[in-house]
VEXVOLUM-476802 format. One record per residue (C-alpha): x, y, z; residue number from 1; residue in three letters. Coordinates in Angstrom, 2 decimals. Each point is the difference from the previous one (the first is absolute). Layout:
BEGIN
x	y	z	num	residu
X	Y	Z	NUM	ala
...
***
This chain:
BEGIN
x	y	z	num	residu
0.00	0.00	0.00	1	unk
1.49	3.70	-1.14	2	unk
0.91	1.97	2.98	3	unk
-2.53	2.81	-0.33	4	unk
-2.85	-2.52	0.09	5	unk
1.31	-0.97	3.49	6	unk
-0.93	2.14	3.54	7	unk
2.17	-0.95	3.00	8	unk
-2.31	2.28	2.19	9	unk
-3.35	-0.57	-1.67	10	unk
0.61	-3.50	-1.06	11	unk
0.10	-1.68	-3.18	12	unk
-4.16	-0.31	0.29	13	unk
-0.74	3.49	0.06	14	unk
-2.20	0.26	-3.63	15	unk
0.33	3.88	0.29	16	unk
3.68	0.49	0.51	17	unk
0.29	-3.16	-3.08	18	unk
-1.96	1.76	-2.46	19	unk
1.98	3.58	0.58	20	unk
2.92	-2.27	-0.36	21	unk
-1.15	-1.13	-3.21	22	unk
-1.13	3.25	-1.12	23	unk
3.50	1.16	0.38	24	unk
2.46	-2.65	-0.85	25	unk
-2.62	-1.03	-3.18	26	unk
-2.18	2.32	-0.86	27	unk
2.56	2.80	-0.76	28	unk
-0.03	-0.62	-3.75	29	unk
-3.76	0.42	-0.33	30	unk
-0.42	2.72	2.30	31	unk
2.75	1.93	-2.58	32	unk
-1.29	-1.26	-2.75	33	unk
-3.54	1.51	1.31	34	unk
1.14	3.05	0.97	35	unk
2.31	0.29	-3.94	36	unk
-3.29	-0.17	-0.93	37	unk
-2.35	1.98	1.45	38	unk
2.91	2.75	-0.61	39	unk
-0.39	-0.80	-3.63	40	unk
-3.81	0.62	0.34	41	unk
0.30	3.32	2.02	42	unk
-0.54	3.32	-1.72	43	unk
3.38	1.66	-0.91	44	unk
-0.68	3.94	0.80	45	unk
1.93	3.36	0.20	46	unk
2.88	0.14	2.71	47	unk
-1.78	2.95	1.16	48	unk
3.18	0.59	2.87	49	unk
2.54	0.14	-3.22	50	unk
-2.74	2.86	-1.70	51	unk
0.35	2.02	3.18	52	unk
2.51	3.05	-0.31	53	unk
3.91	0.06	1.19	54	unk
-1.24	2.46	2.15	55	unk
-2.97	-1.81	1.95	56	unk
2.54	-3.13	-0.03	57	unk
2.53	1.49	1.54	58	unk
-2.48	1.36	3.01	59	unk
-0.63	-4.22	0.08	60	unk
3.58	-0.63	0.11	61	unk
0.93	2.57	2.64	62	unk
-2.46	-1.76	2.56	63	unk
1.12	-3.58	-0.17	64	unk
2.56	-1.36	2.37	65	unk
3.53	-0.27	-1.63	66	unk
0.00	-3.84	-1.01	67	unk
-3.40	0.79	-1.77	68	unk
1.53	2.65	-1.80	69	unk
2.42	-2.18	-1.01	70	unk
-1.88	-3.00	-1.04	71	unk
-1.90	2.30	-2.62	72	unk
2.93	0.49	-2.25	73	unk
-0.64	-3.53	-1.21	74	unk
-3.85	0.69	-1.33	75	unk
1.64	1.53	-2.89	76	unk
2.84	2.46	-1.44	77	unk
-2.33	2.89	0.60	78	unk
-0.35	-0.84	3.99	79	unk
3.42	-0.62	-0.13	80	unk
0.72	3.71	-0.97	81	unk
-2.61	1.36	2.13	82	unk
1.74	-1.54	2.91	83	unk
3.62	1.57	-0.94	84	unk
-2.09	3.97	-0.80	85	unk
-1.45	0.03	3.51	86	unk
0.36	3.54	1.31	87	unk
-0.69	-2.08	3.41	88	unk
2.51	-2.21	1.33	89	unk
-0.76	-2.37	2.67	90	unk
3.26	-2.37	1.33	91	unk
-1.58	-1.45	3.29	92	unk
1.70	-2.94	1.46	93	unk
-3.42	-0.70	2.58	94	unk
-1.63	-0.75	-3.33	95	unk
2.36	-2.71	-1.24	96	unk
-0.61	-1.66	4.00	97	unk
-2.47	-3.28	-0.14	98	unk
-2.73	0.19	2.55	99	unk
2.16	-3.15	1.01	100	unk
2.49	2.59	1.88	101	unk
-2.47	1.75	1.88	102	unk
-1.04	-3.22	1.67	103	unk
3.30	-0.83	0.73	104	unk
0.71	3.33	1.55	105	unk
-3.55	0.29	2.21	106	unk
1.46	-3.91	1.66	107	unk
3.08	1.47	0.29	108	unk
-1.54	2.84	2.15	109	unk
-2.60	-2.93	1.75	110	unk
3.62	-1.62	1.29	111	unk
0.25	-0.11	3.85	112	unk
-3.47	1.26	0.67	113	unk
-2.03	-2.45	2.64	114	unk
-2.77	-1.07	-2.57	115	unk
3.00	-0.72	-2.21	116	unk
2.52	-2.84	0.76	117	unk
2.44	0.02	-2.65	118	unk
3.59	-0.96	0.60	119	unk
2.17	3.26	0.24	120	unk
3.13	-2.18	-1.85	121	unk
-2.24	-0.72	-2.85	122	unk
-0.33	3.52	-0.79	123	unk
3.44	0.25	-1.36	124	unk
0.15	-3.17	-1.51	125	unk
-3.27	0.01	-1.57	126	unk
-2.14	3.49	0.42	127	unk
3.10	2.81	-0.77	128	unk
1.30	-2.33	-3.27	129	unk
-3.60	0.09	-2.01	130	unk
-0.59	3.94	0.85	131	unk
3.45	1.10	-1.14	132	unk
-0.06	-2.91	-2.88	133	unk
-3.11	2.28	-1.24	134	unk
1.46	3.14	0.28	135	unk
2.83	-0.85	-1.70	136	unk
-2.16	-1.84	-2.80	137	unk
-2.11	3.65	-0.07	138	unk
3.43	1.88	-0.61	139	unk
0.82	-1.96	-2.70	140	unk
-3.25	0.17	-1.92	141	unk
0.50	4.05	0.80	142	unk
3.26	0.21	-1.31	143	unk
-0.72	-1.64	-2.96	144	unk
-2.87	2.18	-0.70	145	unk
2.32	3.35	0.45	146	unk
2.70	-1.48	-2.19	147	unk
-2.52	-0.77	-2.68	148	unk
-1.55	3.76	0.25	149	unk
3.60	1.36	-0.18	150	unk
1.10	-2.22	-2.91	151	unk
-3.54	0.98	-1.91	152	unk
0.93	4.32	1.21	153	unk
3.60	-1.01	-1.47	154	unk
-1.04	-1.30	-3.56	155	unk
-2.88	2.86	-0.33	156	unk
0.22	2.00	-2.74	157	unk
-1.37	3.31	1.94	158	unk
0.03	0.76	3.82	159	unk
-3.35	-1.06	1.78	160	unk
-1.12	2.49	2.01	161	unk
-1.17	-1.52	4.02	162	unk
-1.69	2.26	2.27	163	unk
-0.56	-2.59	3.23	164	unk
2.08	-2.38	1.00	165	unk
-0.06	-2.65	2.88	166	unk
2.56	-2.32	1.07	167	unk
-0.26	-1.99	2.81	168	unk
2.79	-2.85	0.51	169	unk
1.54	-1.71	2.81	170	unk
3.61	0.59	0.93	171	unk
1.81	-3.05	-1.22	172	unk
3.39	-0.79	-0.14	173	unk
0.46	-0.43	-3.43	174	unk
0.72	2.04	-3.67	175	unk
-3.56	0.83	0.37	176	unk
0.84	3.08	2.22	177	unk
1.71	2.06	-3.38	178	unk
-3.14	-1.62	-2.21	179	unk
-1.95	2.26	1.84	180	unk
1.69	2.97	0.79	181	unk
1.01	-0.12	-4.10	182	unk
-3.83	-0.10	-0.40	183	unk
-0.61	3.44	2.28	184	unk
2.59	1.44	-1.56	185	unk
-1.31	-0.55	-3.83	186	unk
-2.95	0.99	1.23	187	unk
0.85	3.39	1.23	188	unk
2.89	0.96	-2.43	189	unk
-1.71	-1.59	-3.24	190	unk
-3.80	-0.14	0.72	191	unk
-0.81	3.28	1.47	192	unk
-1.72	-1.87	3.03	193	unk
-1.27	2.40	2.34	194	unk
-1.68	-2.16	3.09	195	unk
2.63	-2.35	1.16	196	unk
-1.02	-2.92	2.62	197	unk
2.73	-1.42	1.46	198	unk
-0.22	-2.79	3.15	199	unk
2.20	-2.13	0.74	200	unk
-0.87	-2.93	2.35	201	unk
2.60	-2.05	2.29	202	unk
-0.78	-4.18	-0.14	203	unk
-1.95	-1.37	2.65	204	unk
1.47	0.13	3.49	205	unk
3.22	1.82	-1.74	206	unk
1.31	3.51	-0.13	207	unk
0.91	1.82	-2.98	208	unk
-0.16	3.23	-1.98	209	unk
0.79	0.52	-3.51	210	unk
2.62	2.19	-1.15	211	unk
0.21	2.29	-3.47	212	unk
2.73	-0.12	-2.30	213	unk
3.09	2.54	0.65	214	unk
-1.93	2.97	-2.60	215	unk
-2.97	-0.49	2.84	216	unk
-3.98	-0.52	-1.48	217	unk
1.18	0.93	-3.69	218	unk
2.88	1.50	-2.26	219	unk
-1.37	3.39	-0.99	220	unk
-2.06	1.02	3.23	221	unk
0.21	4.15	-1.06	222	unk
-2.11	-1.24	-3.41	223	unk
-2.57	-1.88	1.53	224	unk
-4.16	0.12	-0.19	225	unk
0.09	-1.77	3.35	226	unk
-2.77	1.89	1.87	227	unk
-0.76	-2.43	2.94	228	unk
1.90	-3.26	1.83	229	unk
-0.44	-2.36	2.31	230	unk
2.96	-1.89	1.68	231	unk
-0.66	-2.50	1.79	232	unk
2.68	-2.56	2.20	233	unk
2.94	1.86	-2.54	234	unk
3.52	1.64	1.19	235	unk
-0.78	3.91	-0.63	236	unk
1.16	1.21	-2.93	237	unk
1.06	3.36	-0.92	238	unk
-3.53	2.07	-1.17	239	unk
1.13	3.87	-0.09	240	unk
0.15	-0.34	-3.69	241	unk
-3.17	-0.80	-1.05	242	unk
-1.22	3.02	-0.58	243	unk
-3.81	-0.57	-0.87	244	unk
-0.27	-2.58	3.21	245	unk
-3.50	1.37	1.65	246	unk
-0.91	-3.24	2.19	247	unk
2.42	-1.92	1.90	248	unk
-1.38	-3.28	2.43	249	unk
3.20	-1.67	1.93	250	unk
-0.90	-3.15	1.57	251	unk
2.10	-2.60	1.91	252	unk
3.14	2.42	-0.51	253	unk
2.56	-2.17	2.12	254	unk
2.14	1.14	3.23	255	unk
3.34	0.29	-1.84	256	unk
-1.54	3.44	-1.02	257	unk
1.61	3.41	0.92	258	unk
-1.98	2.65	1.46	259	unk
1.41	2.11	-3.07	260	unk
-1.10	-2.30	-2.71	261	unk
-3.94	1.13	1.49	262	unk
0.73	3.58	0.83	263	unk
1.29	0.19	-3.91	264	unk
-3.43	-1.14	-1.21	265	unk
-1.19	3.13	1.85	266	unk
2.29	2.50	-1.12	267	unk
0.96	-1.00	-3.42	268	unk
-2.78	-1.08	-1.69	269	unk
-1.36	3.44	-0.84	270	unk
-3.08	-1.10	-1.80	271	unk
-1.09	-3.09	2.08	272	unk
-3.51	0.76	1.77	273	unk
-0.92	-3.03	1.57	274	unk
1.64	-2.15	2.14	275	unk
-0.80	-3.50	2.06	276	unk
2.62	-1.71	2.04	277	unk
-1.51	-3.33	1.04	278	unk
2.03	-2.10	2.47	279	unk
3.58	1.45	-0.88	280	unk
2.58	-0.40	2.72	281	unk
3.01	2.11	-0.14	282	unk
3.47	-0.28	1.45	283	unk
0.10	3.34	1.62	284	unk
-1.38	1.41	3.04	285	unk
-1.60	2.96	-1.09	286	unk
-1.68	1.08	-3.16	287	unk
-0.11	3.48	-0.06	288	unk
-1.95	1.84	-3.16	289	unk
0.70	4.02	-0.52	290	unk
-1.40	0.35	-3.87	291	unk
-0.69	3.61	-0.38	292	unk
-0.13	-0.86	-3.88	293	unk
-1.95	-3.25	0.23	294	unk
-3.24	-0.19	-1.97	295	unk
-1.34	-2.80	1.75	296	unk
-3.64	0.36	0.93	297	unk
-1.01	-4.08	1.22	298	unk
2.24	-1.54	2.54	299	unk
-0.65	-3.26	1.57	300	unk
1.86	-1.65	2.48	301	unk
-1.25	-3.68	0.68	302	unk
1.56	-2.45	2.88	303	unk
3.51	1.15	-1.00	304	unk
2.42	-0.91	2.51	305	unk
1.97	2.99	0.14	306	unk
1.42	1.30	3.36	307	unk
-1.15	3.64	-0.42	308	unk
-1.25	1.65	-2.82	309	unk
0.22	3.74	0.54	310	unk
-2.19	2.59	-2.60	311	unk
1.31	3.65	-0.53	312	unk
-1.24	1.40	-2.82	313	unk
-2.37	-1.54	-3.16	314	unk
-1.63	3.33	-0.88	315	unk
-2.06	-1.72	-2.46	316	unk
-0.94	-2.91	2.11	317	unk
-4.43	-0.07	-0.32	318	unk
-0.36	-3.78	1.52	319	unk
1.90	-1.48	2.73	320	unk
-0.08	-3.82	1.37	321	unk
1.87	-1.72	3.00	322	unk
-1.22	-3.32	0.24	323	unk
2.36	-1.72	2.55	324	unk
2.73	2.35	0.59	325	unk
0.31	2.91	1.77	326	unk
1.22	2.92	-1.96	327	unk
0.56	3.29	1.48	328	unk
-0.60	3.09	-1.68	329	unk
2.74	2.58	0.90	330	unk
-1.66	3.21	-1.23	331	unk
-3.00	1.98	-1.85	332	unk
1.42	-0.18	-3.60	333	unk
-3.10	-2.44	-0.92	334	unk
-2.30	3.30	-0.99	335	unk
-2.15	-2.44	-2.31	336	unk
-0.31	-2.77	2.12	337	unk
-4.05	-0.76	0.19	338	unk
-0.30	-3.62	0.43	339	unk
2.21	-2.24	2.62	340	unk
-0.86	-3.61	1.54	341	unk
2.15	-1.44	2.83	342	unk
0.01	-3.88	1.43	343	unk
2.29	-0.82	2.57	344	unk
-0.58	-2.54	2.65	345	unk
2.48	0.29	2.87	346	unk
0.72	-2.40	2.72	347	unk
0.60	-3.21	0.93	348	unk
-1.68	-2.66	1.68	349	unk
2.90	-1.72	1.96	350	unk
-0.44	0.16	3.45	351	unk
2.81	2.35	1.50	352	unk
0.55	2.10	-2.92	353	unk
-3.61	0.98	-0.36	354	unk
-0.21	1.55	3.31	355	unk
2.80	1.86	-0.52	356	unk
-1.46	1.22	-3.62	357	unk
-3.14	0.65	1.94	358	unk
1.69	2.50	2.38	359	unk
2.67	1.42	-2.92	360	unk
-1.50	0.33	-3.21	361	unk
-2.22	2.40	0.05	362	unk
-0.45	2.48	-3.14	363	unk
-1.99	2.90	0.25	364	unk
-2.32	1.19	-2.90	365	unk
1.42	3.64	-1.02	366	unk
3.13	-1.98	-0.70	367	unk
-1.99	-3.09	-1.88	368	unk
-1.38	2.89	-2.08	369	unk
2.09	3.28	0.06	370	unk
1.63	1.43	-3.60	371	unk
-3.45	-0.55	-1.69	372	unk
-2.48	2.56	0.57	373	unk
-2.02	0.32	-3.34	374	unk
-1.12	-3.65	-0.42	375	unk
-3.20	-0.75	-0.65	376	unk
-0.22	-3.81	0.01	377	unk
1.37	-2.12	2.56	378	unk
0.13	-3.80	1.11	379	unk
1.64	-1.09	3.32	380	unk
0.18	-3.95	0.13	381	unk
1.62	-0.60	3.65	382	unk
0.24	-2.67	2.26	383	unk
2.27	-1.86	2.28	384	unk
-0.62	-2.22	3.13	385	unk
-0.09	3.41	2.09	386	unk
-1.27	3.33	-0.58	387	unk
3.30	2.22	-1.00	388	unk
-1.58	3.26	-1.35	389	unk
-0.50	2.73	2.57	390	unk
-1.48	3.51	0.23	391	unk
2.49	2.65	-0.42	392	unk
0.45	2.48	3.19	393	unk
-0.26	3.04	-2.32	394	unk
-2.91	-0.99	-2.53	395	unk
0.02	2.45	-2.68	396	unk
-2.31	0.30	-3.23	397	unk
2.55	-2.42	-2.27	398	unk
-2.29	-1.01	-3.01	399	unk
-1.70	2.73	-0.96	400	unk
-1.18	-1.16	-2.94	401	unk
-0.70	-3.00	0.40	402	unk
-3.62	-1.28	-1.55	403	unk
-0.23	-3.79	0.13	404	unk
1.43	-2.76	2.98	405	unk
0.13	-3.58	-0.24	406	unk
1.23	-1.57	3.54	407	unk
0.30	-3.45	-0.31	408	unk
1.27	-3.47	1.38	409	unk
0.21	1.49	3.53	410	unk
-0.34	-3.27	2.60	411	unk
-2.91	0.11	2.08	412	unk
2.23	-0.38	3.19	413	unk
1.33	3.82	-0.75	414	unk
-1.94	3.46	1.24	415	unk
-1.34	0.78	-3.21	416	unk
-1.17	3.51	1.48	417	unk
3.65	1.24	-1.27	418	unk
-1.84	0.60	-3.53	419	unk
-1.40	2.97	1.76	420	unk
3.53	1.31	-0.72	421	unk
-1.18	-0.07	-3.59	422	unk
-2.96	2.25	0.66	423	unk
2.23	2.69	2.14	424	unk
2.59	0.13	-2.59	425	unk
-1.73	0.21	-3.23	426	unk
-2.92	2.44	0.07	427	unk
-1.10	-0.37	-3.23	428	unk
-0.49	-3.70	-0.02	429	unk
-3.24	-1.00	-1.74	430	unk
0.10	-3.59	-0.25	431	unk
1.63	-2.74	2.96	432	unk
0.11	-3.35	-0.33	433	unk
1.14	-2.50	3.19	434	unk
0.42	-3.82	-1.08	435	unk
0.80	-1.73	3.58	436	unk
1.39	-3.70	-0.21	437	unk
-1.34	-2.67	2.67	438	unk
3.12	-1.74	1.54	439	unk
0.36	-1.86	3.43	440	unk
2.11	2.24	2.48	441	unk
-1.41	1.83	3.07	442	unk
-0.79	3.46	-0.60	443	unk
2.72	2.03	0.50	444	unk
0.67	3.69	1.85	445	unk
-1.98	2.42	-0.65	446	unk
0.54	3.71	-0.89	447	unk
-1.08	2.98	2.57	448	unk
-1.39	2.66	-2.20	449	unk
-0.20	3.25	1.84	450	unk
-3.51	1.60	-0.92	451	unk
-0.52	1.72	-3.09	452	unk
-2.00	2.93	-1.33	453	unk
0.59	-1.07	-3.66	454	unk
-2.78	0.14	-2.58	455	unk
0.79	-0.98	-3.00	456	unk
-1.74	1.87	-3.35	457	unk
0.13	-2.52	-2.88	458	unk
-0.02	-3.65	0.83	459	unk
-2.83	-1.50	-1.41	460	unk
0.58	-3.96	-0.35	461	unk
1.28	-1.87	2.59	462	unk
0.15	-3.72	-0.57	463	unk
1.26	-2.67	2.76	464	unk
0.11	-3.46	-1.22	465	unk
0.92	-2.85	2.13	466	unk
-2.07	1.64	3.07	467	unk
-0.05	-2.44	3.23	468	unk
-1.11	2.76	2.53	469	unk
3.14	0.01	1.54	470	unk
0.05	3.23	2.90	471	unk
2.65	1.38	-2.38	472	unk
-2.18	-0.16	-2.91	473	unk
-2.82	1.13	1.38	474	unk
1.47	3.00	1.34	475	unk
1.56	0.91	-3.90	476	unk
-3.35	0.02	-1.63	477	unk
-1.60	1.87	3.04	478	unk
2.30	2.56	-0.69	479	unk
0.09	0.25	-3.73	480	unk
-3.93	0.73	0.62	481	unk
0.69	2.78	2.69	482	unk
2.94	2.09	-1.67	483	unk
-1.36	-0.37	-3.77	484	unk
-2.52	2.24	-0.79	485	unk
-0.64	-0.33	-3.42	486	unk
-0.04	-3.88	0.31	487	unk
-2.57	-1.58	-2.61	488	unk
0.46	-4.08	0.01	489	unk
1.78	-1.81	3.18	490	unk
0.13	-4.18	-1.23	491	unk
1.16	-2.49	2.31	492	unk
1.11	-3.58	-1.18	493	unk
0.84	-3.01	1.99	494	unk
1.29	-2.05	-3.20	495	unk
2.31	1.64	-2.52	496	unk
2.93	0.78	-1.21	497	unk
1.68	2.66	-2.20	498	unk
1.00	-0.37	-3.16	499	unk
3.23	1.26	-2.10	500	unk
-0.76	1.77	-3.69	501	unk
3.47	0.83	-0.96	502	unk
1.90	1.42	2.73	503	unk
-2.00	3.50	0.90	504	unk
-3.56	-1.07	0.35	505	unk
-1.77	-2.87	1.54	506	unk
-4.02	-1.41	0.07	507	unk
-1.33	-1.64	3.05	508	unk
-0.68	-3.47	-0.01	509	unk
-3.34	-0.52	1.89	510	unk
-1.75	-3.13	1.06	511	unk
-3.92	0.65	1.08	512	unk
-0.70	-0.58	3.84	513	unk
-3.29	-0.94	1.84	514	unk
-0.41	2.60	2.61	515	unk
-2.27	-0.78	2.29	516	unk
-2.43	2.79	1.46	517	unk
1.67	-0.26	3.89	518	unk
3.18	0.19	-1.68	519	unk
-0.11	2.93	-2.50	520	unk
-1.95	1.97	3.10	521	unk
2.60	-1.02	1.96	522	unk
2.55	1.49	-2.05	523	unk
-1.93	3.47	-0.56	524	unk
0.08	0.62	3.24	525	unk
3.35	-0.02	0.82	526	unk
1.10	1.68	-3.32	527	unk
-2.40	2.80	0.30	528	unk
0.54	0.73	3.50	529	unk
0.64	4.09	0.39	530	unk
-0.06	0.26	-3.83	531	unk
-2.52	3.49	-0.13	532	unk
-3.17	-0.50	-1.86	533	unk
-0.16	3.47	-1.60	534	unk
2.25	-1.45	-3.07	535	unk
-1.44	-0.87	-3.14	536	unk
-1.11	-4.04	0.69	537	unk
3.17	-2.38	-1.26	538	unk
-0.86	-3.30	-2.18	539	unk
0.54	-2.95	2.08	540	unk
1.11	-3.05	-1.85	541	unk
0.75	-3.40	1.99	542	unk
1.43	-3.29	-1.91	543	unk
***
């Protein structure tokens, strides 16, 4: 009996699993010479995808994943062509990985947990050798692919012109490393390519960054269309020559990088006007920016891990970001500044060290927001396991422009009266906005406010969302409703959160509540206690 008829699991009686058998190991000439011939029969019509224009094919092309792309040039000479004419050029690596990889990578991160026994001495003998095996396979395919594009750019009669360009490649150690930087650099010096996407990405569970040739991204940098980059787990190359460079996003930039190599990108690129450094490190303690002549009107600084990052002077600067760091601003030469969000979360949770962060680290607000008096939009994402923001001895009137507040992520277990720093400090706020995260710990000290004879003469929307009537909260929305006189809609939310669009504005997050009657008279009574009933009635909203 033939192999395939047989079933060591099912058994060799199983009439289902024989007949599939059969199917398969005997029936394969009929079933071709069935389907030969109801191809014969079927209706030859127009290839309506070749009729289409080079135009609408190449908006086709530039949304398929790079082995797609690929796999089209052998439809016909025409794809083929299309393919190489791109004015799009996608080089991903992620899209050469098998979905085989990504399983291999989520048990590799499922090692050592409880629900998970899995030998730890396995992982290098069997886990580490398939993920890297892939990787390396994915390189290959990649390289192959740029060496065929630059071979094709080589034999071409005229120079294609390339507007975008993505590359995306792990850092191998191999000839593959001048494949690609010869592919940036035909692209900027012969192609005209003005959006350049750069990331390189180390192999699992390895460090590594990729480094440029000697000449840096390109050989003629001063002749260059390139408008904006992105570089991405790359050595920093020199950039003071590209004169048209607009938009610069560094990501991943690696320790071994001076404090100068940053402060350049500042003060040499004369036309650059937005700028995002995304977890760069540096080798230097302090990086300090004095750019007079800078044009730079976006800066965002995301979980770098720089020491100290000091600002003098961006007199162009519109929209400012810390998210992670601390930066310090040093002066008032940021006379357009209008939009700025801060996160930081300070502290630490190990016992000993906390209680001395508890006692020691305490920043007052006038320094959290001095140098920036005429913005009008600001978001303040703190936290930490303790309170660390305190009222300043000397409040003065610091934001006096300031028209929209988001205050958000602040731990339940903190006195989240010390918003009603917001409300003494910026007296034309309109709109405020408190998101307050549920966590575990104890409530924490409060703040003694002395009283105050504040009214204030333009809030009118105050939104609190997660609301536990807390004697902290409470007290904030009791006296919101005493010192705002001009206060049209007060909404109070026990499920929420808020919501990032871009980096300077936000949209609450709500989740709908059943409030019962005792409850929600409950709560108006202690929020409306001394508020004066001469003011114009305020909309209630509770969710």
């Amino acid at each position: 009996m033939p192999m395939a008829l047989y079933n060591r699991r099912r058994g060799p009686g199983s009439a289902t699993y024989t007949r599939y058998s059969i199917f398969r190991a005997g029936g394969g000439s009929s079933l071709m010479a069935r389907t030969a011939a109801s191809r014969r029969r079927r209706p030859r019509g127009d290839d309506r995808i070749s009729a289409l224009s080079d135009d609408l094919l190449y908006l086709v092309l530039g949304r398929l994943d790079i082995r797609t792309a690929v796999g089209t040039a052998a439809l016909s000479r025409r794809w083929a062509c299309l393919r190489r004419e791109l004015p799009v050029l996608n080089f991903s690596v992620d899209a050469l990985l098998p979905p085989r990889y990504h399983r291999w990578i989520q048990l590799h991160d499922q090692v050592g947990k409880a629900s998970f026994p899995y030998d730890r001495t396995q992982v290098s003998r069997e886990l580490m050798p398939n993920i890297r095996r892939y990787e390396h396979r994915a390189m290959r395919a990649l390289t192959r692919s740029v060496e065929a594009f630059l071979d094709s750019a080589a034999s071409a009669v005229r120079r294609r012109k390339i507007s975008r360009l993505r590359l995306e490649f792990f850092v191998t150690p191999t000839p593959s490393t001048g494949c690609m930087n010869q592919l940036i650099a035909e692209a900027i010096d012969a192609c005209g390519v003005d959006d350049l996407h750069v990331v390189a990405k180390p192999i699992f569970w390895r460090r590594g960054v990729h480094n440029f040739a000697s000449h840096g991204l390109c050989k003629e940098p001063s002749a260059s269309r390139l408008q904006s980059l992105k570089l991405g787990g790359c050595v920093l190359p020199p950039l003071h020559e590209y004169g048209a460079l607009t938009t610069l996003i560094l990501q991943d930039i690696p320790e071994s990088t001076p404090e100068a190599a940053y402060q350049g990108v500042f003060t040499l690129c004369q036309q650059l006007q937005v700028l995002h450094l995304i977890s760069c490190q540096c080798s230097g303690k302090v990086i300090f920016v004095d750019a007079p002549m800078s044009k730079i009107r976006e800066l965002v600084v995301d979980k770098c891990r720089f020491r100290r990052f000091r600002l003098r002077a961006l007199p162009n600067l519109e929209s400012l970001a810390f998210l992670g760091p601390r930066v310090y601003l040093e002066s008032a030469s940021f006379p357009r500044l209008r939009n700025f969000n801060l996160t930081s979360c300070l502290g630490v949770t190990m016992r000993g060290f906390r209680e001395y962060l508890k006692e020691n680290l305490k920043i007052d607000h006038e320094s959290l927001l001095e140098y920036m008096p005429d913005i009008t939009n600001l978001i303040l994402r703190i936290s930490g396991p303790d309170r660390w923001i305190v009222p300043s001895r000397y409040p003065s009137t610091l934001l006096p422009n300031l028209r929209r507040c988001l205050i958000a992520d602040v731990p339940s277990s903190w006195d989240v009266s010390w918003a009603r720093l917001l409300l003494e400090t910026a007296p034309a706020l309109e709109v405020l906005h408190i998101h307050i995260a549920t966590c575990i710990e104890e409530p924490g000290d409060k703040i003694r406010w002395k009283p105050s004879k504040l009214r204030h003469h333009h809030l009118e929307e105050f939104t609190i969302v997660g609301y536990e009537g807390r004697e902290r909260q409470i007290y904030l929305v009791n006296f919101v409703m005493r010192v705002c006189t001009v206060l049209r809609r007060v909404s109070i939310f026990k499920n929420g959160h808020a919501r990032n669009k871009g980096h300077w504005d936000w949209e609450l997050v709500t989740q709908q509540h059943s409030w019962t009657e005792e409850k929600k008279d409950s709560t108006l009574m202690h929020i409306m206690d001394g508020v004066s009933l001469s003011v114009d009635p305020v909309q209630l909203v509770f969710g």
